[in-house]
Structures are given as C-alpha cells and as structure tokens.
PLY file of the C-alpha trace (Angstrom):
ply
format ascii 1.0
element vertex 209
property float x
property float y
property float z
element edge 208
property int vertex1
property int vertex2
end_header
44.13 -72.81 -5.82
43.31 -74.18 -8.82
44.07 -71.57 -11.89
43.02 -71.70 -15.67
43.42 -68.62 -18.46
41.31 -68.81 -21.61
42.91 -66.40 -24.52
40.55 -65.45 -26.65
39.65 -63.83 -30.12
39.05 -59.95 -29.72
39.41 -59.29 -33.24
35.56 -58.61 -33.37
33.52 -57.51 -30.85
31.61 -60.05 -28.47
28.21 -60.44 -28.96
25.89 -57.19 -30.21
26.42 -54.69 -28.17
28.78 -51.93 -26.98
28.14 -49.28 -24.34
26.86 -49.71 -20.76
23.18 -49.51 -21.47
23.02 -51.71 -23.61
25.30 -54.20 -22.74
23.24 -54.38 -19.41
20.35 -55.40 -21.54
21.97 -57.55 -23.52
23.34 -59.37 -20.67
19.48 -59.52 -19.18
18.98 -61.10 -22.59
21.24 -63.76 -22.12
19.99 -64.46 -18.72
16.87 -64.82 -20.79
17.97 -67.56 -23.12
18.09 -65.33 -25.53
21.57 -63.96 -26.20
23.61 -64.08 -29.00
25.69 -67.30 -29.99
28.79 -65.91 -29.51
28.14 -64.77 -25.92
26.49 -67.66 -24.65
29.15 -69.97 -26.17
31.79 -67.81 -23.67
29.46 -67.98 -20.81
29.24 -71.41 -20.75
32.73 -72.21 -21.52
34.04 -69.96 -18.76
31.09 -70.77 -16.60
31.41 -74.68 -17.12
35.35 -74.52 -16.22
34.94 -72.24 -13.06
32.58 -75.43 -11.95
35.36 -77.85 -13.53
37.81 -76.36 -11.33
35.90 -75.87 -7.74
35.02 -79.66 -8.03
31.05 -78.72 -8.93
31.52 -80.93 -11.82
33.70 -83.42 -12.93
34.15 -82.36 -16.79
33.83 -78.66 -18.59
31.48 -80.41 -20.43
29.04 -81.31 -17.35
30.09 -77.93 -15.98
28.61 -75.81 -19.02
25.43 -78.56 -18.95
24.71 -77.27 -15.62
25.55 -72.94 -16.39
23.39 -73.93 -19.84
20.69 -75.11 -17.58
20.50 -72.37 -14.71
19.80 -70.40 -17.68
16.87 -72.04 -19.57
15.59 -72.93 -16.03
15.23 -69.10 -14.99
17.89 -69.76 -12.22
20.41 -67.68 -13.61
17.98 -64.26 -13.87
16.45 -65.31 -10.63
20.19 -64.98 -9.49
20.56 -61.76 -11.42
17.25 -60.06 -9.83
18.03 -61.15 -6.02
21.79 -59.51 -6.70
20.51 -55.74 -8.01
17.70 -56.05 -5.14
20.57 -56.86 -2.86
22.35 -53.38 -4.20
19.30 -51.35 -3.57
16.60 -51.75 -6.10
12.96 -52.22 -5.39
11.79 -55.59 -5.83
8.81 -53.90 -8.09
11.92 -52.34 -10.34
13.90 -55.99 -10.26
10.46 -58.09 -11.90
10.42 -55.40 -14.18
13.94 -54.83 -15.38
14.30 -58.99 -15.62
9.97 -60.15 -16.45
8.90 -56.83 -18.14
10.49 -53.48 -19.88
13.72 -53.01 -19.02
13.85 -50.16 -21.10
11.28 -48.58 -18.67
14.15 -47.47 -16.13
17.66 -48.13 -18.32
18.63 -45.50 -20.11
18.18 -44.96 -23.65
19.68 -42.60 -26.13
18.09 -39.81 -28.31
19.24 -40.38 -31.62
19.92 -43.91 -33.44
22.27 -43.30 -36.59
22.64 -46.39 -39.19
26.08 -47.49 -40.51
25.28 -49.25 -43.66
27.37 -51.79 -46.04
28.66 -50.31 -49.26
28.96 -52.90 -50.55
27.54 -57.19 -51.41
29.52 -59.32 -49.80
30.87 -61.27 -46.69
32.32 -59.27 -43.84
35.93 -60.17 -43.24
36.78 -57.86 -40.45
34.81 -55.93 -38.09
37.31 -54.01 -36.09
36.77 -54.21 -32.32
39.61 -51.48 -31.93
37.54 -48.57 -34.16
34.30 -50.20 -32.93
35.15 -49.62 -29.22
37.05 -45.99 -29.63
33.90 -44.41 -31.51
32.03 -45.96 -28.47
34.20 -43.94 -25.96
34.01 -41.28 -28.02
30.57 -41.10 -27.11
31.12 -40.88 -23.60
30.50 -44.60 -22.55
34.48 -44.69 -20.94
36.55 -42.21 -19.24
39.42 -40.00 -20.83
39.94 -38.53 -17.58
40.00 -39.38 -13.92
36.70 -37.70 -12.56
34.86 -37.31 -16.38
31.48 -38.23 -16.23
30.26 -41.33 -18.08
27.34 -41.80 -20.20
25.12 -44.95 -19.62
22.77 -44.40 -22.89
25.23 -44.25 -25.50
27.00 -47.44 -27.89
26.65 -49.12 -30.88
24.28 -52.57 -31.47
25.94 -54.51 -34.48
23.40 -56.04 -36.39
25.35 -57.88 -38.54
29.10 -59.96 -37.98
32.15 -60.93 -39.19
31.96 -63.70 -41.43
27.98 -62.92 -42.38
26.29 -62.10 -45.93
25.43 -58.91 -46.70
24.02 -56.92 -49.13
24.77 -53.23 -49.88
22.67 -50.72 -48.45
22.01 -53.63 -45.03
22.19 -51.72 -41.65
25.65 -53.35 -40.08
25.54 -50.85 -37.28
22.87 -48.62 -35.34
24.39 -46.05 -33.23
22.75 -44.69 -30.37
23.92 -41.07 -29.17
22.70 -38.04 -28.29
21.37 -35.07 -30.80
24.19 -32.86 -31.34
26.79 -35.47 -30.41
29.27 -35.92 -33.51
31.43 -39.35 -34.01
33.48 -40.69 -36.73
31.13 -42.21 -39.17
33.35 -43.06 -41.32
36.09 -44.39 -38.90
33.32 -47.32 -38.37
32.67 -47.34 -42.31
36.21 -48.28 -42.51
35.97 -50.83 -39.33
33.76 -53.15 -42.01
35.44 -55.18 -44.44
33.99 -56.76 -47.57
34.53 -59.53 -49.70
33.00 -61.51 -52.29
33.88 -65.03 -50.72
33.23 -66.58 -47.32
36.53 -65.46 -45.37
38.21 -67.94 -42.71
36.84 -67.24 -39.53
38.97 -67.34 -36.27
37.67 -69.51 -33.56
36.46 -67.79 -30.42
38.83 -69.68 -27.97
42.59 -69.48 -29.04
44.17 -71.10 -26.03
43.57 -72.62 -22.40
46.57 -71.97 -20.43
46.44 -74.41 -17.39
0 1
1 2
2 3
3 4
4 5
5 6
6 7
7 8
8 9
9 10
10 11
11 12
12 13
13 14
14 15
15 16
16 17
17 18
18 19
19 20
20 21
21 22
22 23
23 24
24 25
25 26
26 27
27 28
28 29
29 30
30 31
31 32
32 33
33 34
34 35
35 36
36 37
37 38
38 39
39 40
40 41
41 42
42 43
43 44
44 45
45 46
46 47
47 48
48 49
49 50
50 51
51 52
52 53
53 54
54 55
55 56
56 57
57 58
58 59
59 60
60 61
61 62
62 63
63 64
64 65
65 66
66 67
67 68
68 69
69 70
70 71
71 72
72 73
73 74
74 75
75 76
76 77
77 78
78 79
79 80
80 81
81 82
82 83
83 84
84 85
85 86
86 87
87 88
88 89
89 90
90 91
91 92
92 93
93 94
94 95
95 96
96 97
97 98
98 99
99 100
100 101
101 102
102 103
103 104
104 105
105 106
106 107
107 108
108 109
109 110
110 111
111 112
112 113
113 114
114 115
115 116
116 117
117 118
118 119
119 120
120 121
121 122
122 123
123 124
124 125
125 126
126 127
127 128
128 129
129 130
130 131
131 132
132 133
133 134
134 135
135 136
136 137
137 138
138 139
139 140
140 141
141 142
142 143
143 144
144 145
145 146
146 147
147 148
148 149
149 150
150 151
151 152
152 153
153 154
154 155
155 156
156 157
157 158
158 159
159 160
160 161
161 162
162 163
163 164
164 165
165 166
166 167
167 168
168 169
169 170
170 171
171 172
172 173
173 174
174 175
175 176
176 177
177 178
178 179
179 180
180 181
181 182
182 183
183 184
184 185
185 186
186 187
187 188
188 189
189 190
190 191
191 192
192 193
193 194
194 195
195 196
196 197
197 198
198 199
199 200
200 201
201 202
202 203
203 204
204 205
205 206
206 207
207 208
C-alpha cells in the first residue's frame, strides 16, 4: 500500500467556519464550487494525490484536474446527496439540503454576536487554538464522555490572516444560544494587527512519502 502524509499549517483556521452546523454547510458550499480558497486548495491537493497514488491518475496535478472537475461538473454533490440518502434521508430532504435551503433542516443558532477589529491594519495571527476552544466552549465538542453536543453553535470568520482591515470590520460572527456566555475577549486577543503586510505561511509545509 502506497502511503503519503501532508503536514500542514494549523496556525489559522481552515476555511470560514467552525462548529458542526456550519461546517456541514460550508462543506455543501464547496461541493457547490463555491468554497473558500483555502479549502478547496486542500481538497484538491489531498484529493488529486489519493488519485496519484491508487493509479487514477498519473500526476497530482491530473489528479486534482479531475477532483477540480467532479466539482464544477455537479459530480461531487451528486456524490454527496446519494451518500446522506444512503444514511437515511428522504430524497425530497437530499435536493433540498444540496439544490435549495439547507438552512431549512440544519440547525441554526439563536443569537449571532460580532467580534470586531480594534484596530487598521493587516491581521498577522488568527489563533486557531483560542478560535477552536471558545467553539467548544459553546458546546460544539465534548468535555466529557456521554455530554451532549450542540450542532447550531461556532464561529464564521469573515475575515483572515494576512487580510486588510479596518477598525470597527466584523472579523468574527458568533453564533450561540441566548443566555450562553463565551470569552469575547479570549477571541479579541486571538486577532493580531499590524500596519504592514505580514509573511504568510504556506498551507502545505511538508509531503512525507
């Protein structure tokens, strides 16, 4: 068996969203053609060498070619909507979820908070680490064997490390329930700003082979 290991940069989070909800969509989205760069660049990198390396094609690059084009095709969501049908859900449910308003049957939270920049600048870091603990703060992960998980909960982050803003621009929007508290300022402090275009680290750091 044929074996490769990408290492990559989890410095930042990947893509826009966090939380199980939305994450689902987001990953509908992609199936879409319309996910963000970051995301599809993995996808078709890991994609393309999966094909590389069970002789479907004969180069990554042919490989992510042919994942790049099961998505713009509608292959890839055609894929997605047979699998969830296969799990259970009505084929009415599926054409909506992938065609129409997902947002009809996933859940959503109550309450949307904003997490704004306090400053002009370029975003140097954007903490994964504090991103993803306010998340399972929330209740989107366990602390506890048998603790119940929240689907509707997370975090979309509008804007990302290495991007211009300006203060007073929404960086995050956090979705939770009324009542629930979370540490604000934990993801105020996830965000740092600087006046000059920082030196971004590239999404793939190794291929181990």
């Amino acid at each position: 068996m044929k074996v490769s290991v990408y290492l990559t940069n989890m410095d930042s989070p990947l893509g826009q969203a966090v939380g199980n909800a939305l994450e689902v969509a987001e990953a509908i989205e992609t199936l879409q053609g319309k996910g963000p760069q970051d995301l599809v660049e993995l996808v078709l990198i890991l994609g393309g060498k999966l094909l590389q390396l069970t002789g479907r094609s004969r180069t990554l690059e042919e490989g992510k070619s042919l994942i790049d084009k099961t998505i713009h095709n509608g292959e890839a969501l055609d894929r997605f909507k047979r699998m969830i049908m296969g799990q259970g859900t009505s084929c009415e449910v599926a054409n909506e979820i992938c065609h129409g308003d997902k947002w009809k049957y996933l859940p959503k939270a109550d309450v949307r908070t904003n997490i704004i920049a306090n400053s002009t600048g370029y975003i140097e870091t954007l903490s994964a680490m504090n991103v993803g603990k306010v998340t399972h703060s929330l209740g989107c992960g366990r602390k506890m064997q048998g603790d119940r998980i929240k689907y509707h909960p997370g975090i979309i982050l509008w804007k990302k490390q290495g991007e211009f803003v300006t203060a007073g621009d929404v960086i995050m929007e956090v979705h939770h329930d009324q009542g629930d508290t979370f540490a604000a300022q934990s993801l105020i402090d996830s965000v740092k700003i600087t006046p000059n275009p920082p030196p971004l680290k590239p999404l793939l750091i190794k291929l181990i082979e």
